[in-house]
N, C-alpha and C positions, 0 to 999 in steps of 0.2 A: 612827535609833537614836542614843542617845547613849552616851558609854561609862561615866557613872557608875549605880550602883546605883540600880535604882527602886522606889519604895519596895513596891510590890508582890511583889516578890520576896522571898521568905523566906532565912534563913539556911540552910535544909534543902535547896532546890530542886537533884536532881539535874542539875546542869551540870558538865560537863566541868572540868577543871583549867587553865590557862594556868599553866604554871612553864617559870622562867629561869635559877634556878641550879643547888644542888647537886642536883636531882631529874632533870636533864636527861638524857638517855640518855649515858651513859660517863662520870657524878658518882657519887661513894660511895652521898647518899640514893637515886637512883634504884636502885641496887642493894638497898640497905637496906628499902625500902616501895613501890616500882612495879614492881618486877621478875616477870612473873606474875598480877599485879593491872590488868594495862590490855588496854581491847579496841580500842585502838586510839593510836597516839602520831604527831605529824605535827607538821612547822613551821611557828611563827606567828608573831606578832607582834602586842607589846602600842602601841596609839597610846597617847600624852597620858602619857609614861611615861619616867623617865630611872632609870638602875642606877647602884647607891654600891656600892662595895667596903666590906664590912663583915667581921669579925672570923673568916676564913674561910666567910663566905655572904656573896651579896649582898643589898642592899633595893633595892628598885624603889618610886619616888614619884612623885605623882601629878606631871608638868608638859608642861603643853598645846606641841605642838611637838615633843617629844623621842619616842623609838619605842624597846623594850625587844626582844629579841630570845631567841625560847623557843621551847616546843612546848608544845602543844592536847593536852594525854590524856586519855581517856576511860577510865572504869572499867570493869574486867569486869561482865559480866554476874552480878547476885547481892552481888556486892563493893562496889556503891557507899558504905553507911551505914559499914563497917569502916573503910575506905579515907580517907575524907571526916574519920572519928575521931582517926587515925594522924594525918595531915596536919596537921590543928587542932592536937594534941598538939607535934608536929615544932616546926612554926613560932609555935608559944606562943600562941595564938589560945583565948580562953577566953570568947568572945561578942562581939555588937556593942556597940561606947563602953565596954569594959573597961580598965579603967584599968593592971591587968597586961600588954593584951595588948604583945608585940613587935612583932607585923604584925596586922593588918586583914584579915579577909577579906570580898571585894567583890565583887560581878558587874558586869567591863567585860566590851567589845567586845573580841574578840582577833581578828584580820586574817590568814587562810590565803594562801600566794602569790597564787592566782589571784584574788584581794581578798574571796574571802565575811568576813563579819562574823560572827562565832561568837560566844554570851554564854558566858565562863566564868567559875568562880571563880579570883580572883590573891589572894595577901597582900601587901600593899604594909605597909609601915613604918606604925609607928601614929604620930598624930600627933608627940609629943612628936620619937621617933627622927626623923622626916621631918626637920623642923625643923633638929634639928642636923643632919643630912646635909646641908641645903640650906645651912649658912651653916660647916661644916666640915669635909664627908664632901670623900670621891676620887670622883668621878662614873668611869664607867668608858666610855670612848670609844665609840661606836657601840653603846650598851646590850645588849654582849653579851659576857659570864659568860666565855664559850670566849677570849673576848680583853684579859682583865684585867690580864695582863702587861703590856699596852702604859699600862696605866692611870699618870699621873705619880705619883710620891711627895708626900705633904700637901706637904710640904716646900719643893718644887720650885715655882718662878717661873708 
């Protein structure tokens, strides 16, 4: 399996969620739109993926080598289509090659401890944002959200 999108996979296809930042369990959005709505939340880990600090949320971009640090949710039961709506909405997700969008939504490989390979949906940065993250963002040290603080200032050497 590889962990980009194929092309077989629709944008509707009931897959679980891979999220890394404010949706996390003990983040604001997790409160705000998962709270209730999942059957199931568990830690994963995105491959071929590095974390920017961005404007109080993070972006997660594609780069081979790099590992994002998140959890796998799954939607209740009945809740999927609402859920799925909410999120798109959230992270400004208005279809694929949308020139609005802010993030992407994708189907990779997300990676359970015990290494099963799960497809879920992630939003990664849309092009454009990628881009400038990659030649001005804060990458955020060991691709995890809970550890931002440590992240240097643009500023800094």
């Amino acid at each position: 399996m590889t962990s980009v999108e194929r092309p077989q996979e629709t944008t509707t296809a009931a897959l679980p969620f891979f999220v890394y930042g404010t949706l996390r369990p003990g983040e604001v959005n997790h409160a705000l739109f998962l709270r209730g709505r999942t059957a199931s939340e568990e830690p994963a880990r995105l491959p071929d993926a590095a974390l920017y600090d961005g404007p109080g949320y993070p972006y997660a971009v594609h780069r081979p080598g790099a590992t994002v640090v998140g959890e796998l949710i799954t939607a209740a039961a009945g809740g999927y289509a609402e859920l799925l709506a909410a999120l798109d909405q959230l992270e400004e997700y208005e279809g694929p090659g949308r020139p609005g969008n802010v993030y992407d939504r994708m189907a990779r490989d997300a990676v359970r401890p015990d290494g099963t390979a799960v497809r879920a949906w992630v939003y990664l940065a849309s092009p454009l944002i990628a881009r400038d993250l990659r030649e001005r963002g804060t990458e955020i040290p060991g691709g995890d959200w809970f550890n931002r603080s440590a992240a240097p200032s643009r500023h800094e050497a």
